[in-house]
NUVOKOL-494653 format. One record per residue (C-alpha): residue number from 1; residue in three letters; x, y, z. Coordinates in nm, 3 decimals, padded with zeros to 5 digits. Layout:
+-----+-----+---------+---------+---------+
!   k !   r !       X !       Y !       Z !
+-----+-----+---------+---------+---------+
! NUM ! ALA !       X !       Y !       Z !
...
+-----+-----+---------+---------+---------+
***
This chain:
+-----+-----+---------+---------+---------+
!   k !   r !       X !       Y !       Z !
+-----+-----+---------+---------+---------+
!   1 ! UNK !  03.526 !  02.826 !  05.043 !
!   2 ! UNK !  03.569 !  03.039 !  05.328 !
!   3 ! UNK !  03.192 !  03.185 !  05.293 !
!   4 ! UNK !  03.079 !  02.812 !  05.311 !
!   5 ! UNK !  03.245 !  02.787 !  05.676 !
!   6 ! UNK !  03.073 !  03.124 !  05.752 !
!   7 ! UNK !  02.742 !  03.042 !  05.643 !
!   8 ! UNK !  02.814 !  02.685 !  05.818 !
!   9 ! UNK !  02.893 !  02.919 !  06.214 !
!  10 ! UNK !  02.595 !  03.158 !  06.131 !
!  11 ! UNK !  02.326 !  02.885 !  06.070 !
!  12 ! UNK !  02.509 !  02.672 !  06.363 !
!  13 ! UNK !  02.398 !  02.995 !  06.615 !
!  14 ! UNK !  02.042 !  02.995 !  06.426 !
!  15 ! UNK !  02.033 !  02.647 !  06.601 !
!  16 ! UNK !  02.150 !  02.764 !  06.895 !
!  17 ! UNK !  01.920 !  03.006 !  06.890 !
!  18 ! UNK !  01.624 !  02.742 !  06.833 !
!  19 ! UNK !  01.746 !  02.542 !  07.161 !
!  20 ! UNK !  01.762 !  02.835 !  07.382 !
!  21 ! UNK !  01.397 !  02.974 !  07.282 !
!  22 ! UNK !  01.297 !  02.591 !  07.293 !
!  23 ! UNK !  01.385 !  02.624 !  07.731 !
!  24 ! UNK !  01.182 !  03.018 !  07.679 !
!  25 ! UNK !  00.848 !  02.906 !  07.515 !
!  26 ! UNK !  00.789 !  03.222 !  07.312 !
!  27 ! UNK !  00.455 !  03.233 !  07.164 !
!  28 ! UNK !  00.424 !  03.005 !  06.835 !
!  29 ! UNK !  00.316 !  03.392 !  06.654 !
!  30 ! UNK !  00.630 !  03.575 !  06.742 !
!  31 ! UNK !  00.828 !  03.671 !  06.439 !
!  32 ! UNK !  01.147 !  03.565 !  06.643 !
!  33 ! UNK !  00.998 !  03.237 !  06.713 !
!  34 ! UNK !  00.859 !  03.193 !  06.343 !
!  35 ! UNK !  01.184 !  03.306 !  06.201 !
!  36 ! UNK !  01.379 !  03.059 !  06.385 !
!  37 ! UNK !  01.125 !  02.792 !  06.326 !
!  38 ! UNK !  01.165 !  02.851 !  05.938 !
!  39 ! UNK !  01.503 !  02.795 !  05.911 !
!  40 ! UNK !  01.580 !  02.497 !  06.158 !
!  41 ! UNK !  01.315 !  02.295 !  06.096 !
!  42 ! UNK !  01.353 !  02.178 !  05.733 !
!  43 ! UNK !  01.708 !  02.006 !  05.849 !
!  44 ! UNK !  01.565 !  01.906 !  06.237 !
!  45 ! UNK !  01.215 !  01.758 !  06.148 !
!  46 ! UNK !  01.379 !  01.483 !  05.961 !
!  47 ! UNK !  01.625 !  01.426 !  06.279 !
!  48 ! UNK !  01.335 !  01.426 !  06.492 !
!  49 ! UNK !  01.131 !  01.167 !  06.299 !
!  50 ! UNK !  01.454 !  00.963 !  06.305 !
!  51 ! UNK !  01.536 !  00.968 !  06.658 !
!  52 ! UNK !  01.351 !  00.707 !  06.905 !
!  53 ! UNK !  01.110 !  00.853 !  07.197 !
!  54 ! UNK !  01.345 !  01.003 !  07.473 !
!  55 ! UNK !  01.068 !  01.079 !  07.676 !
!  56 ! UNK !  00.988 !  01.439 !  07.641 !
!  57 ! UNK !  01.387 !  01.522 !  07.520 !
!  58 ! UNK !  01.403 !  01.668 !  07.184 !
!  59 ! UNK !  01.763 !  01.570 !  07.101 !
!  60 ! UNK !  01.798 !  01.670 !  06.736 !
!  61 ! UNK !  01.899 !  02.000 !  06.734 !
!  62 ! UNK !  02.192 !  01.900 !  06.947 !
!  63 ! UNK !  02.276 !  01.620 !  06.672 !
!  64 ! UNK !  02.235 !  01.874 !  06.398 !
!  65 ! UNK !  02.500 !  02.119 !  06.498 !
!  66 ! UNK !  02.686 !  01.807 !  06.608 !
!  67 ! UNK !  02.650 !  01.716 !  06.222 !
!  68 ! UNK !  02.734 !  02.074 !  06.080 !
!  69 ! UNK !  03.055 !  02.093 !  06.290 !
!  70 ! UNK !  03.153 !  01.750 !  06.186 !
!  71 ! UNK !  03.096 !  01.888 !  05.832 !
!  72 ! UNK !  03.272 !  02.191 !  05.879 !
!  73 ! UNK !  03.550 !  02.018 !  06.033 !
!  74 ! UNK !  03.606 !  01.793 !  05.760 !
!  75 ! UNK !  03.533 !  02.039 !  05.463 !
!  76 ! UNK !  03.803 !  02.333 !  05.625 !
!  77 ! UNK !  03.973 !  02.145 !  05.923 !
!  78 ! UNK !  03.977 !  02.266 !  06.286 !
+-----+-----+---------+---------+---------+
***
């Protein structure tokens, strides 16, 4: 169970990672970028599409490692 709640904090940085070179703008062909891309956006895109227009603001990252803590929390506690 433990490995669970591992694999829950490592893919929460991966997002973490996708906001932070979201503010950078790395170029769409950087293996850093696509790497990134490939692993957050099966779980964000369907955020995304959910989500209302905020003008620009791309909000669903920030709900999805909302989601995963609130997950991890309630699978393992605090």
């Amino acid at each position: 169970m433990m490995l669970l709640a591992r694999l829950i904090d490592i893919y929460s940085l991966v997002v973490l990672a996708s906001i932070i070179l979201s503010w950078v703008r790395l170029p769409p062909d950087n293996p850093f970028q696509r790497i990134i891309t490939n692993l957050t956006e099966p779980l964000v895109a369907p955020i995304r599409r959910m989500l209302p227009d905020m003008g620009g603001f791309d909000f669903s990252a920030m709900l999805l490692l909302i989601a995963l803590r609130l997950v991890r929390d309630f699978l393992f506690g605090s």
